[in-house]
KELO-568819 format. One record per residue (C-alpha): residue number from 1; residue in one letter; x, y, z. Coordinates in Angstrom, 3 decimals, padded with zeros to 6 digits. Example, Ala and Ser with C-alpha at 12.3 -4.5 7.8 and 13.67 -1.06 7.14 Angstrom:
residues 2
 pos code       px       py       pz
   1    A  012.300 -004.500  007.800
   2    S  013.670 -001.060  007.140
end
This chain:
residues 292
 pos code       px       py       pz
   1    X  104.048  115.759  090.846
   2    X  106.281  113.314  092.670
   3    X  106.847  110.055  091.653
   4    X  108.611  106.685  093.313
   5    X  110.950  105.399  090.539
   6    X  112.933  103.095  092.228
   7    X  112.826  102.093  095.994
   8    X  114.793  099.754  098.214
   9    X  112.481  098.734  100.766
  10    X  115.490  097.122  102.554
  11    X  117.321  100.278  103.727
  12    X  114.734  103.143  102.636
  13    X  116.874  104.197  099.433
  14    X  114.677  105.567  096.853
  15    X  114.416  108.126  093.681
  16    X  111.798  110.220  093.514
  17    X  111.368  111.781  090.416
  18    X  109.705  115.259  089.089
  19    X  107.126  114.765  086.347
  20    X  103.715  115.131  085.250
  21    X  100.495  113.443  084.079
  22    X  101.431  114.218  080.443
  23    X  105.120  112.608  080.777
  24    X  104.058  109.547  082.351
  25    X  101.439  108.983  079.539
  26    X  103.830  109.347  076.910
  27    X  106.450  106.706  078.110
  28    X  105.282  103.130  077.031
  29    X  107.091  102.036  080.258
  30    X  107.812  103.719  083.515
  31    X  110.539  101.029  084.160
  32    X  114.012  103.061  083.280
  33    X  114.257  102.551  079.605
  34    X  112.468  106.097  078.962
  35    X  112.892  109.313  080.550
  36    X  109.997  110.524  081.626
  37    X  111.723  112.719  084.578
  38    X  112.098  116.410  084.569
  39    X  114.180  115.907  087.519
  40    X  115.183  113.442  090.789
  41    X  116.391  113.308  093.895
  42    X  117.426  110.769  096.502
  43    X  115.846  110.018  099.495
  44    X  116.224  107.775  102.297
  45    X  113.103  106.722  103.933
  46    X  112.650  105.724  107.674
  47    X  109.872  103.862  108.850
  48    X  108.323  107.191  110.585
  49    X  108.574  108.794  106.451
  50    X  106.393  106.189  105.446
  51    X  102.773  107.478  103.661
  52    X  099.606  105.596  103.952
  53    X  098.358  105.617  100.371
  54    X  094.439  104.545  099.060
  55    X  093.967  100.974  097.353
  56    X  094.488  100.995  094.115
  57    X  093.267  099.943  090.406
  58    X  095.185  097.420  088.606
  59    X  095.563  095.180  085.596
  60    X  097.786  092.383  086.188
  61    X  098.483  090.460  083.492
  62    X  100.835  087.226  082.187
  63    X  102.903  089.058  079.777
  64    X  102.490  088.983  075.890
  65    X  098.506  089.281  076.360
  66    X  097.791  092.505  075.220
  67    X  098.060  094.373  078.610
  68    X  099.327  097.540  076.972
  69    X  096.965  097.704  074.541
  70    X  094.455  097.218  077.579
  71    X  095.938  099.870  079.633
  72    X  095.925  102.242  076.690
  73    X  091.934  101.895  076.209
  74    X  091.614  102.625  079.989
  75    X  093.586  106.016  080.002
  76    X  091.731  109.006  079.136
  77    X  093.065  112.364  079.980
  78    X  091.737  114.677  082.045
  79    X  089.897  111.856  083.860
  80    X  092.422  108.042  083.723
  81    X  095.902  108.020  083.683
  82    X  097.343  104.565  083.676
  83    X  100.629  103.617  084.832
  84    X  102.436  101.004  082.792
  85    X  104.836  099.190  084.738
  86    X  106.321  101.406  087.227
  87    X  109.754  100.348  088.919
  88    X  109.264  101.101  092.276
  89    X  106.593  097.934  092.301
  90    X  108.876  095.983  090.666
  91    X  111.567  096.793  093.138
  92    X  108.859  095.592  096.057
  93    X  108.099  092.196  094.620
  94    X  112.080  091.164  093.991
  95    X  112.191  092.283  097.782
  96    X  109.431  090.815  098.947
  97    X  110.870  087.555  100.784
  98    X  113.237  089.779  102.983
  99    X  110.238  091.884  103.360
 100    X  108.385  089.348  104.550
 101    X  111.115  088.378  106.686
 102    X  111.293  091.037  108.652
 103    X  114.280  093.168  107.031
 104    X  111.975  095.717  105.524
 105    X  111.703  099.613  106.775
 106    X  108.399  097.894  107.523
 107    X  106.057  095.299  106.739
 108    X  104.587  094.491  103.423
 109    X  101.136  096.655  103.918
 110    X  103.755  099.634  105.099
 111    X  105.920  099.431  101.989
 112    X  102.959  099.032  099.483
 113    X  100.875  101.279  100.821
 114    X  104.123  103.981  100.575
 115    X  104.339  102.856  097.168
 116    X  100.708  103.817  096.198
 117    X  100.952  107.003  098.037
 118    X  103.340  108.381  095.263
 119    X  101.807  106.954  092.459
 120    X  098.522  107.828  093.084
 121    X  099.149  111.726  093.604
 122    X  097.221  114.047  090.471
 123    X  093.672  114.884  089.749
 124    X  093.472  111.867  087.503
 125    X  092.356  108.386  088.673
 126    X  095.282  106.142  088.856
 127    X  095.079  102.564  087.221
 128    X  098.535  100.284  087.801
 129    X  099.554  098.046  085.319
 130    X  102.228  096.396  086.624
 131    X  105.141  094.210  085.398
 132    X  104.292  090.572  085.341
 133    X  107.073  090.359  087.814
 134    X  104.965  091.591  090.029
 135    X  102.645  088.373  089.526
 136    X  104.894  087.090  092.631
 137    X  103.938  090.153  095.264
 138    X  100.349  089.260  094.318
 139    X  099.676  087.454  097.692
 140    X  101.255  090.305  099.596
 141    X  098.807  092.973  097.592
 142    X  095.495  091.240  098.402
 143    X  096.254  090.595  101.782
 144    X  097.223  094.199  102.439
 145    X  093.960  095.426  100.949
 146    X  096.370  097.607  098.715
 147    X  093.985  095.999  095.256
 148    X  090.676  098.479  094.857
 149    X  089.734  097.094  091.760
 150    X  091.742  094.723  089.245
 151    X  091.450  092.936  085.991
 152    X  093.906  089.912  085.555
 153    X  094.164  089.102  081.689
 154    X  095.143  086.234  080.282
 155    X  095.919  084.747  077.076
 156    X  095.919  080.721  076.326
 157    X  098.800  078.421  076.613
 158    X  099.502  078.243  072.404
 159    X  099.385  082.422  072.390
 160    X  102.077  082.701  075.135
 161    X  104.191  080.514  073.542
 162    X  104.489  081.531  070.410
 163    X  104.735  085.382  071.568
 164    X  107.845  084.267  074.062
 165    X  109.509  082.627  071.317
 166    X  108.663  085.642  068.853
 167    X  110.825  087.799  071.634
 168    X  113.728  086.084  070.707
 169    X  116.679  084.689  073.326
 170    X  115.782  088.400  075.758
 171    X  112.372  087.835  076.221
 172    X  113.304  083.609  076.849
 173    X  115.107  084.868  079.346
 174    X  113.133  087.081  081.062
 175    X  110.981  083.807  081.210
 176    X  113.269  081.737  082.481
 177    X  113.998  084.236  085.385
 178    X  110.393  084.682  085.970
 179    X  109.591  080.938  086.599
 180    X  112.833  080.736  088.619
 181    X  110.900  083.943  090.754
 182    X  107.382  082.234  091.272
 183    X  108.368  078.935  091.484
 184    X  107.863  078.987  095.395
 185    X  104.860  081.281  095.560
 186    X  102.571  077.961  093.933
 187    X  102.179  075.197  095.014
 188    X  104.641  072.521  094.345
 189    X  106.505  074.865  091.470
 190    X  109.878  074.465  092.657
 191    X  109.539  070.825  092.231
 192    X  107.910  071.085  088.896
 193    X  110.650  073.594  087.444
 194    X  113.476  071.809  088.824
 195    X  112.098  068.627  087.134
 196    X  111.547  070.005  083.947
 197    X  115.396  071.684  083.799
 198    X  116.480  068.183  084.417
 199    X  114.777  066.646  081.886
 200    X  117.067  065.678  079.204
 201    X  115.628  066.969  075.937
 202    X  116.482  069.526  073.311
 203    X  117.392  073.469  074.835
 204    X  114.409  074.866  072.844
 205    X  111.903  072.060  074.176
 206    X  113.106  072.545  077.724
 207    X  112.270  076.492  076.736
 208    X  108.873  075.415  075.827
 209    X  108.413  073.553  078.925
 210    X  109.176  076.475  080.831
 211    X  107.138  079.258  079.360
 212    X  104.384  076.618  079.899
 213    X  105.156  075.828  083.150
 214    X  105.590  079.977  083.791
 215    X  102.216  080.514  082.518
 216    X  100.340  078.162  084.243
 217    X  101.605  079.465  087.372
 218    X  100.796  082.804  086.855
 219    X  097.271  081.868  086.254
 220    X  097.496  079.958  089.856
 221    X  098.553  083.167  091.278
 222    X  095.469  085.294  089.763
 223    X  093.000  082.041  090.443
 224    X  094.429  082.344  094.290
 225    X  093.475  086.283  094.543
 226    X  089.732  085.924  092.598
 227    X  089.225  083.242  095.471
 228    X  089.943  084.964  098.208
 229    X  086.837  087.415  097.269
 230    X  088.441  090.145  098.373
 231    X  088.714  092.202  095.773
 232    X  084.978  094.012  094.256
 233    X  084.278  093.141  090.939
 234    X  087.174  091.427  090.053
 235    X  087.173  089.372  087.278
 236    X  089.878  087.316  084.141
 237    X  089.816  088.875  080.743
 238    X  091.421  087.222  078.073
 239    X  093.588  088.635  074.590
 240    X  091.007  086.645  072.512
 241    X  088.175  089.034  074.337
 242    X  090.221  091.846  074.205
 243    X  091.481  091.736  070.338
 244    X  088.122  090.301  069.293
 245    X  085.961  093.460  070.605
 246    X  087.948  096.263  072.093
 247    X  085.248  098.549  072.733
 248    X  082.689  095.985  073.803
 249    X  085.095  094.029  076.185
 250    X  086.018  097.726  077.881
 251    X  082.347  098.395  078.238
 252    X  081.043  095.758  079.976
 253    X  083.656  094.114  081.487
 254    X  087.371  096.119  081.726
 255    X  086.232  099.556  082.642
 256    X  083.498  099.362  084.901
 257    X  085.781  097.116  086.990
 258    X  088.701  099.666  086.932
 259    X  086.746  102.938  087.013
 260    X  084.539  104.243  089.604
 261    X  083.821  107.463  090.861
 262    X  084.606  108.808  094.487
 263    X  081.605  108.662  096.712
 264    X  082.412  109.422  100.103
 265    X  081.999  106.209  102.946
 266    X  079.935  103.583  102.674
 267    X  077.051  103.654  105.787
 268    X  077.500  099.854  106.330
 269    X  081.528  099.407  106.838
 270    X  082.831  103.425  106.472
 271    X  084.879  102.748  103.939
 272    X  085.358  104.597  100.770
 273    X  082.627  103.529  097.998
 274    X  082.521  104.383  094.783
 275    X  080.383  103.845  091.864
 276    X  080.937  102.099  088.221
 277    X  081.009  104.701  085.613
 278    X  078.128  103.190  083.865
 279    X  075.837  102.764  086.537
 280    X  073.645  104.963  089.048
 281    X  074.229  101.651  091.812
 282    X  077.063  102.732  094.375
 283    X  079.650  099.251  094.845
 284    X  080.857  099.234  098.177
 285    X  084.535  097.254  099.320
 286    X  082.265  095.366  101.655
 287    X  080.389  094.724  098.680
 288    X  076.699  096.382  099.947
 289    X  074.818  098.072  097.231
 290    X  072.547  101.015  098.049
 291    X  070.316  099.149  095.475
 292    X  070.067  095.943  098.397
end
């Protein structure tokens, strides 16, 4: 199959890689660090190249909550293959303000939807687990209807911490760069962050702050989507959930929000419908039940 590694929705630049269901399994993450190519090419995309590709399934996640481990219990072969942070979404969400701007190959439903299209080719049904980075694209997803399904999993403020310091000065970082990148999609978080990297305290306590302040608006960003009721079945998980009862928490709460069957169009809006795996009562993206 083909799939979009990395894409610059600025000028149409992308790689398209060679690979198969098995290959993308076996890489932990599809963002560079493994090979999981058996060959690329570059492409340049025009806005008349551009596929229309079918909403999609996705965990979204804060980071350090166990969303591997989550995406691992969803993937069964032969039937789910989960994608663990591919590239090409992260590429989209560090684009996203010129995108949004204008100074995309197209708009934001254009350039996501082109996205899916190439990571949702195979026999398998495709679940996304993107990176966190993506948190900030979030508006842009929803309001594109490119979100099928999702699970947003959390962890508490204490567990985040302690795994971000765990990570060492990298994963700090990463944090650091992150709350610098969703700082303007909440509410006043540009005010908040530059307050608390003014504050005159201790490097590691202004690191604290940070993560904190990172976390908190990552939840905003998941509380934003669940309220705009526009995606079916959508719901928060959290690690404590997760870790506590793995096989419980993906029966009655993980997978029958990720997995559904194809079931042609839905009477009422003629949309695609589909059906939880563990129950005979079709769930429809206008939300009509052929139980009602």
């Amino acid at each position: 199959m083909e799939f979009l590694h990395r894409f610059d929705s600025l000028n149409g630049d992308a790689v398209i890689v060679a690979t198969d269901a098995e290959k993308l399994r076996a890489a932990a993450f599809l963002d560079g660090r493994e090979n999981f190519a058996n060959g690329e090419r570059l492409v340049r995309f025009g806005p008349a190249d551009l596929r229309s590709g079918d909403p999609a399934r996705f965990i979204f996640h804060v980071g350090f909550c166990g969303s591997t481990l989550l995406a691992r219990l969803v993937d069964q072969p032969g039937s789910v293959l989960a994608l663990r942070e591919p590239q090409s979404l992260t590429d989209i969400a560090s684009q996203r303000r010129a995108i949004r701007a204008g100074q995309g190959i197209a708009d934001c439903a254009g350039i996501i939807g082109h996205a899916l299209a190439y990571l949702g080719q195979g026999e398998d049904t495709i679940v996304i687990k993107p990176s966190n980075w993506v948190n900030g694209a979030l508006p842009d997803l929803v309001a594109s209807g490119a979100v099928a399904r999702a699970v947003f999993l959390t962890c508490n403020r204490r567990e985040f911490l302690i795994a971000a310091f765990r990570g060492g000065r990298d994963r700090l970082a990463f944090c650091a760069r992150l709350a610098s990148e969703l700082a303007d999609e909440v509410a006043h978080g540009e005010t908040i962050l530059a307050h608390q990297v003014a504050l005159n305290q201790e490097p590691l306590d202004r690191m604290a702050r940070i993560c904190v302040l990172l976390h908190a608006m990552q939840e905003a960003l998941f509380a934003q989507a669940l309220a705009r009721a526009a995606i079916p079945g959508a719901a928060m998980l959290t690690l404590a959930e997760l870790t506590a009862d793995p096989g419980g928490t993906m029966a009655t709460r993980a997978s029958p929000r990720l997995i559904f069957r194809p079931m042609g169009k839905c009477a009422q809006c003629r949309r695609t419908c589909g059906a939880c795996e563990r129950s005979s009562a079709p769930l429809f993206p206008c939300g009509f039940s052929a139980t009602e």
